[in-house]
RODO-2510 file (C-alpha; in nm, 4 decimals, decimal comma):
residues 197
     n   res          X          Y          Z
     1     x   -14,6676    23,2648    13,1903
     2     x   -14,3187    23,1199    13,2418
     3     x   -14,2065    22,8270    13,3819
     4     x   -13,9789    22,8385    13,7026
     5     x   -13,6672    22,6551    13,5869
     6     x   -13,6844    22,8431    13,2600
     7     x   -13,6031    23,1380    13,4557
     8     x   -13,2686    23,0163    13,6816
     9     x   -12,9221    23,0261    13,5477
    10     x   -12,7346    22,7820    13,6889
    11     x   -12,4147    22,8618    13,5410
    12     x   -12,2523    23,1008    13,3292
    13     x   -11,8857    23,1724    13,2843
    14     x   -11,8765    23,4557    13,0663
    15     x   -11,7455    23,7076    13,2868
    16     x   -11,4287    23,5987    13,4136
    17     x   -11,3990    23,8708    13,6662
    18     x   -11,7362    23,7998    13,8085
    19     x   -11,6431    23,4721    13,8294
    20     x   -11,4000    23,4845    14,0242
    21     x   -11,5776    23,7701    14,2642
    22     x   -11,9331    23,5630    14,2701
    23     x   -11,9821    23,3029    14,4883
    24     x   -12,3145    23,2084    14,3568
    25     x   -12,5058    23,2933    14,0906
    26     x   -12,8058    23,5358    14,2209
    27     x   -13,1194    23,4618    14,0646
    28     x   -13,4298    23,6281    14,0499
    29     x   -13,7066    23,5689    14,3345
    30     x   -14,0889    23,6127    14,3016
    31     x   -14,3941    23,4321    14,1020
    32     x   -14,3557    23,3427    13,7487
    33     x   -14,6902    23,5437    13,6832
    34     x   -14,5683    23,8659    13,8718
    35     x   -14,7916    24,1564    13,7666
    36     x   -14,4616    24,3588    13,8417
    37     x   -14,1178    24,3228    13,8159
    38     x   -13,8274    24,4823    14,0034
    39     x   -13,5068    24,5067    13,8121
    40     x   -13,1706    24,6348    14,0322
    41     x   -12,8614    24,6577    13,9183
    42     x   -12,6611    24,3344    14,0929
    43     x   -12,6207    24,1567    14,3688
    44     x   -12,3970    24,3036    14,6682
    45     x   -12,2062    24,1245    14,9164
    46     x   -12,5430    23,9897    15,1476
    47     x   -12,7312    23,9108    14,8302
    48     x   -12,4066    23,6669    14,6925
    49     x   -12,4142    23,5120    15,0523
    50     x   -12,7921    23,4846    15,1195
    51     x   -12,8610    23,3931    14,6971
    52     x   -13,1198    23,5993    14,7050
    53     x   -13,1663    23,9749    14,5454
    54     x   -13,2418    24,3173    14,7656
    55     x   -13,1778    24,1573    15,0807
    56     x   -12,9977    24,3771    15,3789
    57     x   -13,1364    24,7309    15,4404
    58     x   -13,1875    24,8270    15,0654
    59     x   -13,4187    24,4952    15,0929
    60     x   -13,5646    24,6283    15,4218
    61     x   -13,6584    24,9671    15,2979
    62     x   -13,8159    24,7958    14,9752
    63     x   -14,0160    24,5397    15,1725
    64     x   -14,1400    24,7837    15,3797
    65     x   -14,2553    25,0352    15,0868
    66     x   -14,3924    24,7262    14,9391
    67     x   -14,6433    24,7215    15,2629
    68     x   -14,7472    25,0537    15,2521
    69     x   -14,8282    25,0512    14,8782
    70     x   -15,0463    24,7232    14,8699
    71     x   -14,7885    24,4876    14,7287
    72     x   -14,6351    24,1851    14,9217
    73     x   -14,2542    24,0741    14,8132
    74     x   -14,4328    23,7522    14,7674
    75     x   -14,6598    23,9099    14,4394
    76     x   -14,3752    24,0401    14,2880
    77     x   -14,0583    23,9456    14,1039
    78     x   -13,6934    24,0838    14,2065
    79     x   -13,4341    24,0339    14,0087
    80     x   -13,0682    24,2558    13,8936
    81     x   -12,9499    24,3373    13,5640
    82     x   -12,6331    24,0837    13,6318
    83     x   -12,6859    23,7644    13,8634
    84     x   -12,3493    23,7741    14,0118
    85     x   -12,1406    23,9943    14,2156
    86     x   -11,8774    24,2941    14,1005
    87     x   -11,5691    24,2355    14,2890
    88     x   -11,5738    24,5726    14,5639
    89     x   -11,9755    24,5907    14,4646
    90     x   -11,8172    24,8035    14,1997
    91     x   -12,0936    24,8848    13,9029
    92     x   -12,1289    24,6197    13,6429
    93     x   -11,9320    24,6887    13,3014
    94     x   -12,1207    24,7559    12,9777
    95     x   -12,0010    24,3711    12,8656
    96     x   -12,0884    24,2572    13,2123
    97     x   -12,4529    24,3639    13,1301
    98     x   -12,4723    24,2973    12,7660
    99     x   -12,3457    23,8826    12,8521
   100     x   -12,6400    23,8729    13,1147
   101     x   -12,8841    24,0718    12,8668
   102     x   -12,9966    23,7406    12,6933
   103     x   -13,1024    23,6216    13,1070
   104     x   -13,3053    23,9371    13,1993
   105     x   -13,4794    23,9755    12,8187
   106     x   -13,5606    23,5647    12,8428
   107     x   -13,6943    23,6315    13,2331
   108     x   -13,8931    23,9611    13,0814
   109     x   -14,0692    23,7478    12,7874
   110     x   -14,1348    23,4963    13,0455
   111     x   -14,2954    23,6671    13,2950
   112     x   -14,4784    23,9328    13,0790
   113     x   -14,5175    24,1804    13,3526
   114     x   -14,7527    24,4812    13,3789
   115     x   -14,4987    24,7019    13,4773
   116     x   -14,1151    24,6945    13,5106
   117     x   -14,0071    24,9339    13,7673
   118     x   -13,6018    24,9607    13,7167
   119     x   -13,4275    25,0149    14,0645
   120     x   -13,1552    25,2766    13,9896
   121     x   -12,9670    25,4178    13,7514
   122     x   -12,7650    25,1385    13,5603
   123     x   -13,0836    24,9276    13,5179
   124     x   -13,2950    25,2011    13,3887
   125     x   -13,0121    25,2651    13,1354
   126     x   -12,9457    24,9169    13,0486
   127     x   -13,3195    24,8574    12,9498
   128     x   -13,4099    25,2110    12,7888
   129     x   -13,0309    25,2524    12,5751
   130     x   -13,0086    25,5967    12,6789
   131     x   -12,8794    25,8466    13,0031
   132     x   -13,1650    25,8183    13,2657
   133     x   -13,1491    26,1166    13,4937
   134     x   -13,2910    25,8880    13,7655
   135     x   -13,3598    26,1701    14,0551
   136     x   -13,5314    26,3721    13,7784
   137     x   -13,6735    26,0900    13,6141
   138     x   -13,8293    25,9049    13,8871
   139     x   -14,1797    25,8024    13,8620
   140     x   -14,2320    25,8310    13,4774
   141     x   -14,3192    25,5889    13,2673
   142     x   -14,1541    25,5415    12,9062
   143     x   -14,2539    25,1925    12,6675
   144     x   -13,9372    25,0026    12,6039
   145     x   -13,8649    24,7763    12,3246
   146     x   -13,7839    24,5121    12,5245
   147     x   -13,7429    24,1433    12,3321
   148     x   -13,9255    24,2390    12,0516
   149     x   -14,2021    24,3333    12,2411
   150     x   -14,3430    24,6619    12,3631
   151     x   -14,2976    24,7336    12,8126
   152     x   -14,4175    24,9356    13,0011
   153     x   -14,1069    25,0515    13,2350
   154     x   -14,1226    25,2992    13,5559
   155     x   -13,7937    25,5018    13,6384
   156     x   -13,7418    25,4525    14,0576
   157     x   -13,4475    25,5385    14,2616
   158     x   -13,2534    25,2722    14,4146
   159     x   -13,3775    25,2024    14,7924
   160     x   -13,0172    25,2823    14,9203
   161     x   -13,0895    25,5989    14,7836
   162     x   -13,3335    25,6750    15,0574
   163     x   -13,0879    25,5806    15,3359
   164     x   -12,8267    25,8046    15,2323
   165     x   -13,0442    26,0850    15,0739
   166     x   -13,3861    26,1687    15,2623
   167     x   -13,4746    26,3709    15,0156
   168     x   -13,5483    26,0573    14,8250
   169     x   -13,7500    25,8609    15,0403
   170     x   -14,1131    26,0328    14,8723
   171     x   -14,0281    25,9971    14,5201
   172     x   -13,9321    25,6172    14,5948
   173     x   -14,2662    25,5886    14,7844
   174     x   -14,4640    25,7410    14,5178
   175     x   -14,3152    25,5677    14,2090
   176     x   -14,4003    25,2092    14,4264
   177     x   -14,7360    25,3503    14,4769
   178     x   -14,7546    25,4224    14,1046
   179     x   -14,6268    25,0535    14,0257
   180     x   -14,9154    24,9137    14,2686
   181     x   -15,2030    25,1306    14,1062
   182     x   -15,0769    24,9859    13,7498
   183     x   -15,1810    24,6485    13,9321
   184     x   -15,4304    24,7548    14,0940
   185     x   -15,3140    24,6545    14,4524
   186     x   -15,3711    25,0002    14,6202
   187     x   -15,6768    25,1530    14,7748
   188     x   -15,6184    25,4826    14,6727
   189     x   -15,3743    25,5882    15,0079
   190     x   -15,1255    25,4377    15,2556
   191     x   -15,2817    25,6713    15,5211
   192     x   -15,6221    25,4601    15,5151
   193     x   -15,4705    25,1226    15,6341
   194     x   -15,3539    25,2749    15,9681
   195     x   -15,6371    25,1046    16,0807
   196     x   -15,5181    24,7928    16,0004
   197     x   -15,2557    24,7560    16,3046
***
């Protein structure tokens, strides 16, 4: 298990761009013993402000998937391919991701998660080094070589993806559900814990 302040960068200025766009470095949130880890792409506008990742409604619709599977955003460990913010929440540049590789790969060993569940597109190509077909692709499960050492990684949509695309909102539900049976934090169903309110 990691340590906590082996995990935070506190400052980095090798993207000049992001420098200048960033007003704080976004780290990763969550336990240093996650059982699974959430990797997006980076931060937007709310997460620079708040300093924290997947807040706003992609954090919302997350959270609440989170719920329904078992998990509790407390268990688990959110964190972005880059820390800090593309100026117009533009996509991250191939040398944007490979500077902030050395941070995710260091978090990664760290934490030693069960399962890595990439949040989109960008992240799920950044950590596999190939095209990810993420709307096809969504809810398998490939082993990455990840640090010199063998992960097990789950393809999931973005959350947005579900606000803009309904057709999205069951394959995001079902990949979470397949992170939480990894872990073993489901009971088999969401449906059964209706008696629970």
């Amino acid at each position: 298990m990691g340590r906590m302040e082996d995990l935070a960068v506190l400052e980095c200025e090798r993207c000049p761009e992001l420098r200048e766009s960033r007003s704080r470095i976004v780290n990763g949130t969550g336990p240093a013993d996650a059982d699974v880890l959430f990797v997006g792409e980076a931060p937007g506008q709310q997460e620079d402000a708040e300093g924290e990742p997947f807040v706003g409604r992609s954090g919302d619709v997350l959270d609440e998937q989170l719920r329904v599977a078992g998990l509790d955003r407390d268990t688990v460990r959110i964190t972005n391919c880059v820390r800090c913010r593309p100026p117009d929440n533009r996509d991250p540049t191939s040398e944007e991701l490979e500077h902030c590789r050395e941070y995710l790969e260091r978090e990664i060993d760290l934490i030693d998660p069960e399962v890595i569940v990439t949040l989109g597109k960008v992240p799920a190509e950044h950590l596999l080094d190939r095209p990810v077909a993420v709307t096809k692709e969504v809810g398998s499960i490939e082993d990455a070589r990840i640090a010199g050492a063998s992960r097990r990684l789950l393809i999931c949509v973005h959350p947005a993806a579900t606000l803009y695309d309904r057709s999205q909102e069951e394959p995001f539900a079902e990949a979470i559900e397949k992170a939480a049976e990894i872990v073993g934090a489901t009971d088999g169903g969401g449906q059964s814990r209706l008696g629970d309110f």
